[in-house]
Structure formats: C-alpha cells, structure tokens
C-alpha positions in Angstrom: 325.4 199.3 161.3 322.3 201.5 161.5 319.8 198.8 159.9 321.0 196.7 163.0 320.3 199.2 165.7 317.3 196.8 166.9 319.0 193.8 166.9 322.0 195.1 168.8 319.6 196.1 171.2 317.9 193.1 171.9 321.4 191.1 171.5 322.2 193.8 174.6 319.9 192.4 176.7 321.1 188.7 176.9 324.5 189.6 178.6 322.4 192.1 180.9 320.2 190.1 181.9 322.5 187.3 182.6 324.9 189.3 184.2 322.1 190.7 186.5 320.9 186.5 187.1 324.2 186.1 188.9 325.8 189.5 189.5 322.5 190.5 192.0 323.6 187.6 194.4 326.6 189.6 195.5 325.6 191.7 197.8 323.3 189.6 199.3 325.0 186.4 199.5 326.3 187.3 203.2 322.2 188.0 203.8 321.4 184.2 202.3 324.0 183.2 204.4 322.6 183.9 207.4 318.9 183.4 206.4 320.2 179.8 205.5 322.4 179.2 207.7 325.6 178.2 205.9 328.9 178.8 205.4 330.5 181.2 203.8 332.5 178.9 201.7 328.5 177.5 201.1 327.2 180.6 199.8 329.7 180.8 197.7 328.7 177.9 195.9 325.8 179.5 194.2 328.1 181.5 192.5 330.3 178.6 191.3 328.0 176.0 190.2 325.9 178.0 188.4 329.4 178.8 186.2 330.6 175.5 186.6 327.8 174.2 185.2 328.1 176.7 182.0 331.6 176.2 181.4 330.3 172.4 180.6 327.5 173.3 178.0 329.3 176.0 176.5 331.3 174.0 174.1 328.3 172.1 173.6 326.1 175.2 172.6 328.8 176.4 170.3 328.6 173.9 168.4 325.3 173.3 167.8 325.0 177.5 167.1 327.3 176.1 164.6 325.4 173.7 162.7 321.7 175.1 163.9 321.7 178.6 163.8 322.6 181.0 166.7 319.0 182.2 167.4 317.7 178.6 167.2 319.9 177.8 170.2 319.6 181.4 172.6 316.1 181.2 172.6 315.3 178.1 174.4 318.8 178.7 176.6 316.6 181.7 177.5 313.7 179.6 178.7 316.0 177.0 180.9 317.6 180.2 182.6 314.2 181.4 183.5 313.0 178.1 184.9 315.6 177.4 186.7 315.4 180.8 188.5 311.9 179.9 189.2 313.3 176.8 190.8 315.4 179.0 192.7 313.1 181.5 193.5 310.3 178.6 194.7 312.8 177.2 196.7 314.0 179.9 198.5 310.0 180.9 199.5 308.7 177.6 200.3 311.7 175.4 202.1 314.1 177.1 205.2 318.0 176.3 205.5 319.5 173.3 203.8 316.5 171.9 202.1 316.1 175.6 200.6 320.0 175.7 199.6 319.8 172.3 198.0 317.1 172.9 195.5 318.7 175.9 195.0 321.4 175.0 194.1 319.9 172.8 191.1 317.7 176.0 189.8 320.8 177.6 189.8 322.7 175.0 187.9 319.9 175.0 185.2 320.1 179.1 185.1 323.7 177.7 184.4 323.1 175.3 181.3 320.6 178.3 180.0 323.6 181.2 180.4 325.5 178.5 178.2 323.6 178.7 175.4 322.6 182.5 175.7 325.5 184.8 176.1 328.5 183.1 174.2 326.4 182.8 172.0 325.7 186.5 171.3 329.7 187.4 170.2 329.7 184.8 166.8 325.9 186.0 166.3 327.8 189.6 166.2 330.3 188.7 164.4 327.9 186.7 161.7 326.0 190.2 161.3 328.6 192.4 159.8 330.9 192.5 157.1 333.7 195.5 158.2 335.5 194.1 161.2 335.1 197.9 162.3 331.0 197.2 162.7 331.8 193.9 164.6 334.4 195.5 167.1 331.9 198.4 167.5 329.0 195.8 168.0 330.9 193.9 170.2 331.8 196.6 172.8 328.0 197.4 172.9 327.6 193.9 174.0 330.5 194.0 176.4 329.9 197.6 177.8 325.8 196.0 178.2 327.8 193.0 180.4 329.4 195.8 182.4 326.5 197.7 182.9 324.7 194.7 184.2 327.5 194.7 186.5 327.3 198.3 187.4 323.6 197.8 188.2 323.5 194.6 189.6 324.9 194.9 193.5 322.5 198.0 193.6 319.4 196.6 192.6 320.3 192.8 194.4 321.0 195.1 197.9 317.5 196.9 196.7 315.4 193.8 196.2 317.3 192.1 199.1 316.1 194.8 201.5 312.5 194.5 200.2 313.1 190.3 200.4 315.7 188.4 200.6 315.0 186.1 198.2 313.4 188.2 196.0 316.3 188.8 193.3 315.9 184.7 192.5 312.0 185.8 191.6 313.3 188.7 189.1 315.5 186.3 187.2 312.4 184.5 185.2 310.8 188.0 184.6 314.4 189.3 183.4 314.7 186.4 181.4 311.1 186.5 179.7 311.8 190.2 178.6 315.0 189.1 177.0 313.0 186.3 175.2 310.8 188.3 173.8 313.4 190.8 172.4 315.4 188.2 170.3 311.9 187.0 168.5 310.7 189.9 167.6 313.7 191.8 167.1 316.9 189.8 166.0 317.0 188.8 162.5 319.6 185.9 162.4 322.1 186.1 159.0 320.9 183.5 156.4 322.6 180.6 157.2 321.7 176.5 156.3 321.9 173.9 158.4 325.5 172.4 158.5 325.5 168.6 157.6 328.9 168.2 158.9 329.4 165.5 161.7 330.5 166.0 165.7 333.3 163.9 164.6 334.7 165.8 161.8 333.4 169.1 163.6 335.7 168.1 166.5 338.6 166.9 163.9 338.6 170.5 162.5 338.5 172.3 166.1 341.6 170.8 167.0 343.1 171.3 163.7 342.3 175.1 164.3 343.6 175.0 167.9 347.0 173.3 166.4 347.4 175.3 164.1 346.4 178.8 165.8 346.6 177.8 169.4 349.7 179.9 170.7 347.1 183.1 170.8 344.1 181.4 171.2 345.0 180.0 174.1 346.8 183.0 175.2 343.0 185.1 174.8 341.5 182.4 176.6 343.6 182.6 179.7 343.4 186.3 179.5 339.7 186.5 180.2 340.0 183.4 182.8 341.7 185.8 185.0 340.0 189.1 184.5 336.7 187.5 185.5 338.3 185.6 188.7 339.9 189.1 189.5 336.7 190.5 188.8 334.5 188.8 190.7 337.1 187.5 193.1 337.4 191.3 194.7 333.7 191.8 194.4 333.2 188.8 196.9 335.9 190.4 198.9 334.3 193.7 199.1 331.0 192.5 199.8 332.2 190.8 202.9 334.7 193.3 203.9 331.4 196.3 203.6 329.2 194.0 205.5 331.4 192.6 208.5 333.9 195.5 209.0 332.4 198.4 208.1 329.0 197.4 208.9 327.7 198.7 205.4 324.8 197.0 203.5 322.0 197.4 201.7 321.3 200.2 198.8 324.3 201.6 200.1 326.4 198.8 199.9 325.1 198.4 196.4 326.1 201.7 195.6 329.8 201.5 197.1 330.4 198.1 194.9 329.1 199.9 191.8 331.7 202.0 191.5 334.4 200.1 190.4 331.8 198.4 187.8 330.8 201.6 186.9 334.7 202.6 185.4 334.9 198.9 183.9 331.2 199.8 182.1 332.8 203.3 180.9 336.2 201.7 179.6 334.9 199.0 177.6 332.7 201.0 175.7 335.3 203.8 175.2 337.8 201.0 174.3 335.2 199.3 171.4 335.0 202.5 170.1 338.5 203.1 169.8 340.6 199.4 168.2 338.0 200.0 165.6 339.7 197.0 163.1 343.4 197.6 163.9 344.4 194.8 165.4 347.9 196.3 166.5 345.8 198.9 169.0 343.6 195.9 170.1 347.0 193.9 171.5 348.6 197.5 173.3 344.9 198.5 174.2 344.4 194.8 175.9 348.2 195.2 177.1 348.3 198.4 179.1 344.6 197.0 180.4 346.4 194.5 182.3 349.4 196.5 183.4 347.2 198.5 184.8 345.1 196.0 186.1 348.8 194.5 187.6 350.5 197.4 188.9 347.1 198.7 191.2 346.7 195.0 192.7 350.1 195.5 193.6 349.7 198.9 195.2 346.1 197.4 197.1 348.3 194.8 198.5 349.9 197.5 201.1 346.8 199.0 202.8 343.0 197.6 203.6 341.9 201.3 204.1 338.5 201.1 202.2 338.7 204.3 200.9 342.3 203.3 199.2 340.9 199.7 198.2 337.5 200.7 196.4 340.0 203.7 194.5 342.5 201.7 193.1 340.3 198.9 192.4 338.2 201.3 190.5 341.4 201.7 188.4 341.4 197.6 188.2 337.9 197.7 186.9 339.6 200.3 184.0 341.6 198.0 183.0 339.6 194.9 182.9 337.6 197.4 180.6 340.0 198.3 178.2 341.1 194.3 177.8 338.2 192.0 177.3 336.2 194.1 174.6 339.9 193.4 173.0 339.9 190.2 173.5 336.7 189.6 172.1 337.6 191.7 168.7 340.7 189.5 168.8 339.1 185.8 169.2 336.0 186.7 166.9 337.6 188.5 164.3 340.9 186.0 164.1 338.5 182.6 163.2 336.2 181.8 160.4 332.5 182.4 160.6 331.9 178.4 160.3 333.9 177.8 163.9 333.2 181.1 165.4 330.6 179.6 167.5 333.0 176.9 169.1 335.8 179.0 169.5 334.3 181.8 170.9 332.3 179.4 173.3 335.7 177.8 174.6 336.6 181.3 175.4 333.2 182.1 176.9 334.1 179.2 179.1 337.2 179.9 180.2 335.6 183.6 181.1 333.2 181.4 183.5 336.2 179.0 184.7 337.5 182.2 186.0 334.0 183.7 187.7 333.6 180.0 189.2 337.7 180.6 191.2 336.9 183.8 192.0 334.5 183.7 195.1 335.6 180.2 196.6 339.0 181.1 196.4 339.0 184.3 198.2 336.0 183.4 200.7 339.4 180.5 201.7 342.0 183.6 201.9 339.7 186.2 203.2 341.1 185.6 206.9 344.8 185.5 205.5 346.7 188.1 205.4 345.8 191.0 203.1 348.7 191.3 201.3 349.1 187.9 200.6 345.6 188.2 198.9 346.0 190.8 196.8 349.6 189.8 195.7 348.2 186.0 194.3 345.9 188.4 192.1 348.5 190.5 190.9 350.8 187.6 190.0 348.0 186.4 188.1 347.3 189.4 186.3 350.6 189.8 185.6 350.7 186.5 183.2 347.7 187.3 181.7 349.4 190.8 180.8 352.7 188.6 179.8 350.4 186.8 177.8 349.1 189.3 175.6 352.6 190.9 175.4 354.1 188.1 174.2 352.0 185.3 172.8 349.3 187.9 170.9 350.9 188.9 167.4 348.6 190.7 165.2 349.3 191.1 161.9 347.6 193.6 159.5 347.4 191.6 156.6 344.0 190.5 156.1 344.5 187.2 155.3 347.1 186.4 158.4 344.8 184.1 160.0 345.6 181.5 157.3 349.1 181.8 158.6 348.4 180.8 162.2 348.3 184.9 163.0 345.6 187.1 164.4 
C-alpha cells in the first residue's frame, strides 16, 4: 500500500476535481439563473445533461479501459472535461441569456463525455493495483472520501468564485482539470496489462452472462448508489434554493451552511473504508444501517422546514450516504473479475449519475409542493435502496463465492 501512496494521490484528484466541475454550480445556479434569465427548471438542466450525457459514455469507457488500459482512457477523458469547461466558461463571458445557456449547455455536455471516462474509471484502476482486498477497500474509501471532500468544498468555493464572478467557477474547471492531468502522467503507474483482442460482440456476450448469472446483487448495488446520489444532490438543490429565497442567505456563507452536511458524508466514508477492511459481512450491515439511517432522518425532516432542524438531520443523511457507497464500491469491485471490472463498475458509475441527473429536476418540480410530501418520496426511496441491500446483498466469506453467483 505504501509504494502506492503517489498514485492514490493523483487517482484522488480525478473524483475531486470532477466533483468540484459539477458540485461548484450549486450554489450558484439560482445566481445563473437570474444573470440568464431562465427557469429554475432551466438551470437545472446544467446539472442533468452534463450526467445525462456521462451515464451514456460510461459503459462505453468501461469497456474500452477494458481492452486499452485504464490510464490510456482517463487521460484524454481529462482533456474533453477541460475543453468543454472552456466552452462553458467562453460562453458564459462572451454571449448574455439564452445564447449564453445554449453553448453552455454543450461545454457542459462534453465536461460530461470527459467525467465518463475519468472517474469510473478510477475504482477498477484501484482495484487492478492491489492484491489484498483489504488494500483495495482502503484505496477505495480514499477515492470515495476525495469525492466527498470535493463535495464538502465545492458550494464554498462555487459561492466564493461566484461572488468574485459569476461565471467564474466554469473558468476554474479547465485549470482543475489540467492539474489533474498532469498528476496521472507523472504519477500513476498503470498495472501491466496487454491489450485485450477480444471482440465488442463477445465482450458484450460475456457482460450479460455476468449480469445473468450475478445480477440479483449487482443490480441491487446499482440501484443503491442511483438513489444516494438523487438524495444527495436532490436536497442539495433544495437547500440551495430554500438559503437563497427564504432565508435570504448566499454567498461564502451559503457555501458554508451547505458544507456541512458534505462535511459528515466526507468524514463517514473515510471512517467507513477504514473499517469493512475485506469482510464482506460488515460491508452489507455497514451499507445497511447507512441507509436506515439515511431512511429514518428523511422521515423525521418530513415534519418541520425549520432550517436549523433540516441542515441537522440532513447532516445525519449525509452520515449515512457515507457509510453506504464506500460499501458499495468494496462490494461491486471486489465481487467481479479484474477482466470486466471496468464495465461493471462503469454501469454502476452510471447508475450513480442516473441518480445525480433526477435529483435537481425533480425537486426544482416539487419544491412549491408541500414539504412533507417532498421529503416523504425520498424516504420511500431510501427505504428500497435499504430493502435492497438487506435482502438482495448476500455476502459470503468464501473466497471463491463469486463463482457461485455470490458476493
């Protein structure tokens, strides 16, 4: 684990900085709104596409991580994320209102294709690295607690830069993305691995095999991290408009208000890879009471709109999202061979962005509903995803369970 101290690191970055390319736009999206002069529902949009657009290519970069290598495919991901924030970026500086949004809207869908081939990619490349599934679940809550620090960070530094210029958080993606680059060359040293000479047809014949044969958990995982990320990032967009209209709150200090709930998911996912280790029984309880806790909170939010009352208990939510996903992850990547890791763990990465693509539209459509009627469709949700991993996860501690269809 120590000899890979370096390559973690840079590895760390890609989430980060891909977190930060579309968790900045948060707090600011109400800001582009107006500046714009579009809906709410509108705004929303950059959010969506830009995950729409990755839950596409996803598939697609797995695979080729697959039969290419994973660096040869992050590292010109990482160059279409930066040019399309430069799209973004030039747009937003040179055009006013809907011509702005428009070409926005593309740089934001090729930041989209380039998150498609950077981040999912990361959890196989982890995976690939090690041999103890105890270095792999400790690599991979590194990478996830890095995705929740982006998180933490983000609605800070977007309310910063947005202060300074509203459109300035589309002109830190490129630079973001650059410094990332630069990290995986120089640093990551991919596992030796040849090129694969096996078709798209018999690659695709051998998927679905897998996913027959395997599919009552995999599927199960999958739909677990949809729903974190539309909870996730479905309150976010709530909060962010809730600060801003009704309490009047923006800036730093809105920033600050929406980091704390990211701030409890950053600490529980890191304390959570730490702990599963390679025991595949305490990922499945861990991931468990994560969303029964992430259930029985949405619940309690339901019966008052007090901020004070919402950001606590949703700070509780973000605990639990934390102690599920790095589970999840352990689960998906340590339950399929290294040749299909790529794919499979790119389907989930998709369904992770299905999820951040609901999020936003769907609430910005209930917002003017009634309150509890919002926060009881999330809990309902969270509540299959926790019936989900209850029943339809079975780990096994023999090592060799996967051939049987088992985690």
């Amino acid at each position: 684990m120590e000899n890979k101290k370096w390559d973690l690191v840079a590895l760390a970055s890609i989430p980060l900085i891909m977190t930060l390319g579309n968790s900045m736009l948060i707090p600011i999206l109400p800001q582009i709104s107006r500046e714009l002069h579009i809906s709410s529902f509108e705004v929303s949009m950059l959010i969506t596409v830009y995950a729409i657009v990755a839950i596409l290519f996803i598939p697609i970069a797995g695979y080729l991580s697959d039969r290419y290598g994973r660096k040869k495919i992050i590292i010109p991901s990482l160059i279409i994320a930066a040019v399309g924030g430069a799209v973004s970026a030039a747009a937003s500086w040179l055009l006013t209102d809907m011509s702005a949004y428009w070409i926005i809207l593309v740089g934001r869908l090729l930041q989209g294709i380039g998150a498609a081939g950077a981040f999912p990619i990361v959890i196989p490349l982890v995976g690939d690295m090690f041999e103890k599934e105890e270095d792999v679940s400790h690599g991979l809550g590194i990478i996830e607690t890095s995705n929740t620090f982006g998180k933490v960070i983000s609605p800070i530094l977007g309310a910063a830069l947005g202060m300074i210029l509203w459109y300035l958080p589309f002109i830190s993606i490129p630079v973001l993305c650059f410094i990332s680059l630069m990290l995986v060359i120089f640093l990551v040293q991919s596992p030796h691995k040849g090129e694969s000479n096996v078709s798209l047809k018999k690659f695709l014949m051998g998927t679905k095999d897998i996913l027959k044969e395997k599919g009552r958990w995999i599927y199960a995982i999958f739909a677990v991290g949809c729903i974190c990320m539309f909870i996730l990032f479905g309150v976010l967009f709530y909060l962010s408009e809730t600060l801003e209209s009704k309490y009047k709150l923006d800036g730093v200090i809105k920033g600050l208000v929406l980091a704390i709930p990211l701030a409890v998911l950053c600490l529980c996912s890191y304390i959570s890879g730490k702990v599963i280790g390679q025991n595949k029984k305490i990922m499945k309880w861990t991931g468990f009471a994560g969303m029964a806790l992430l259930t029985v909170c949405l619940v309690i939010i339901g019966f008052s709109s007090q901020i004070i009352f919402v950001i606590s208990l949703f700070s509780l939510c973000g605990a639990g999202i934390g102690l599920a996903l790095p589970c999840m992850d352990a689960l998906i990547t340590e339950g399929i061979e290294k040749e299909q890791r790529g794919t499979i763990t790119s389907l989930y990465s998709s369904m992770r962005f299905i999820g951040v693509s609901l999020g936003p539209p769907i609430i910005s459509l209930l917002h003017n509903i009634d309150h509890w009627i919002v926060f009881g469709i999330m809990a309902a949700v969270a509540a299959v995803g926790g019936l989900l991993t209850l029943f339809a996860v079975k780990p096994s501690e023999d090592k060799d369970a996967d051939i049987r269809g088992e985690i």
